[in-house]
C-alpha positions in Angstrom: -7.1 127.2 53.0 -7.9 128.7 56.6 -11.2 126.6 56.8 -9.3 123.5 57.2 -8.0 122.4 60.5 -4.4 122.7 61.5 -3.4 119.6 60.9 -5.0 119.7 57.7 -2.9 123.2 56.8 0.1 121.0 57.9 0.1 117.9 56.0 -0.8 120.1 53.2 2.1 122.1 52.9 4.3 119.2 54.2 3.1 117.1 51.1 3.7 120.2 48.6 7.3 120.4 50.1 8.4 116.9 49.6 5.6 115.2 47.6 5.3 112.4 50.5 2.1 110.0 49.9 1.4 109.4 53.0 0.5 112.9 53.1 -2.6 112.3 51.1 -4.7 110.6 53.3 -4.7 112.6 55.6 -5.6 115.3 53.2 -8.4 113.2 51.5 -10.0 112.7 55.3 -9.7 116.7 55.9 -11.3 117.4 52.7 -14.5 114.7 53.7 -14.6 116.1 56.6 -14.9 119.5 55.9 -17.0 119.3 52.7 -19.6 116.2 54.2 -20.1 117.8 57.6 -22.7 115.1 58.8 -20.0 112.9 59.9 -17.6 112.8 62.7 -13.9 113.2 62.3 -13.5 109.8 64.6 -16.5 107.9 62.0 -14.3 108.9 59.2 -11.0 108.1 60.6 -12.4 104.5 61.8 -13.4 103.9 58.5 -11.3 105.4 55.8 -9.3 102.0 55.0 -12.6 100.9 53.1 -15.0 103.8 52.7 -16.7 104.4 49.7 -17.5 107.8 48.8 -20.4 107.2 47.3 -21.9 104.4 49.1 -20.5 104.7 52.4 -20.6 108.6 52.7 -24.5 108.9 51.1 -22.5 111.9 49.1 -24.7 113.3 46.3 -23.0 114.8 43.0 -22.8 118.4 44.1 -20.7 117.3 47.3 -18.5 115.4 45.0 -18.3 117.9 42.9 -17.6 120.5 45.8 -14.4 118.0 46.7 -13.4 118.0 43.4 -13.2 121.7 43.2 -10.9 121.5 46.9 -8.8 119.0 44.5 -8.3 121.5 41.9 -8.0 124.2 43.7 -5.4 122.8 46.7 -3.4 120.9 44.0 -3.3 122.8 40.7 -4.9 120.1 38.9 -7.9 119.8 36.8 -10.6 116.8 36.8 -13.2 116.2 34.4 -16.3 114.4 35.0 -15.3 110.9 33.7 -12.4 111.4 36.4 -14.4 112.3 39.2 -16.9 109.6 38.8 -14.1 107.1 39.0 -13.2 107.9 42.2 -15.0 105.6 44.6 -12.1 105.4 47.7 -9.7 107.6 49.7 -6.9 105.3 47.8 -8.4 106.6 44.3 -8.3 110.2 45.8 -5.2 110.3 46.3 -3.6 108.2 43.6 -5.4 110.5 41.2 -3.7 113.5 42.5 -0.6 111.8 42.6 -0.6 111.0 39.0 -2.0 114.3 37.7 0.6 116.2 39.8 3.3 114.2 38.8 2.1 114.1 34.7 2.3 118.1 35.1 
C-alpha cells in the first residue's frame, strides 16, 4: 500500500476501522489515479460525480482489470468478470465493495 498517496493510506485504514462510506470515494479516486496515470488528480476530482470508467476514463480491460486486482487485494474480496464489467461509476465501485465486504 506504500504507492498510494497519504491521504489515500489514510482513508484506507480509516474506512477498515469503522466501515464509513464516505471513505470509498475517496478510495475509488486514489485507486484511478494511481492505476490510469494519464489523468490529473484535479481532472478526476472535478469529474468523479459522473465519470464513467469506461467511457469517460478511455480505460482498456487490462487497466480495469489492474483496479480490480487493487479491489481484491486492499479489501479481501474477490470479483469475477461479470462483476467487473458491471462497474461503470465510482458509485458502482464502491457499492460493490460495500456489499461484498459486508456479505463476508
Amino acid at each position: 500500500m506504500r504507492h498510494y498517496s497519504p491521504d489515500f493510506q489514510d482513508t484506507y485504514l480509516r474506512y477498515m476501522q469503522t466501515g464509513d462510506h464516505s471513505c470509498l470515494s475517496t478510495l475509488g479516486l486514489g485507486l484511478l489515479e494511481h492505476h490510469v496515470e494519464e489523468l490529473s488528480p484535479e481532472w478526476l476530482a472535478e469529474h468523479a460525480a459522473t465519470l464513467n470508467l469506461r467511457t469517460d476514463l478511455g480505460t482498456d480491460s487490462m487497466t480495469l482489470a489492474e483496479v480490480a486486482f487493487a479491489v481484491e487485494e486492499l479489501f479481501d474480496v474477490t470479483m469475477n468478470n461479470q462483476e467487473l464489467s458491471e462497474l461503470e461509476t465510482l458509485d458502482d465501485l464502491a457499492n460493490f465493495i460495500e456489499r461484498t465486504r459486508n456479505a463476508s
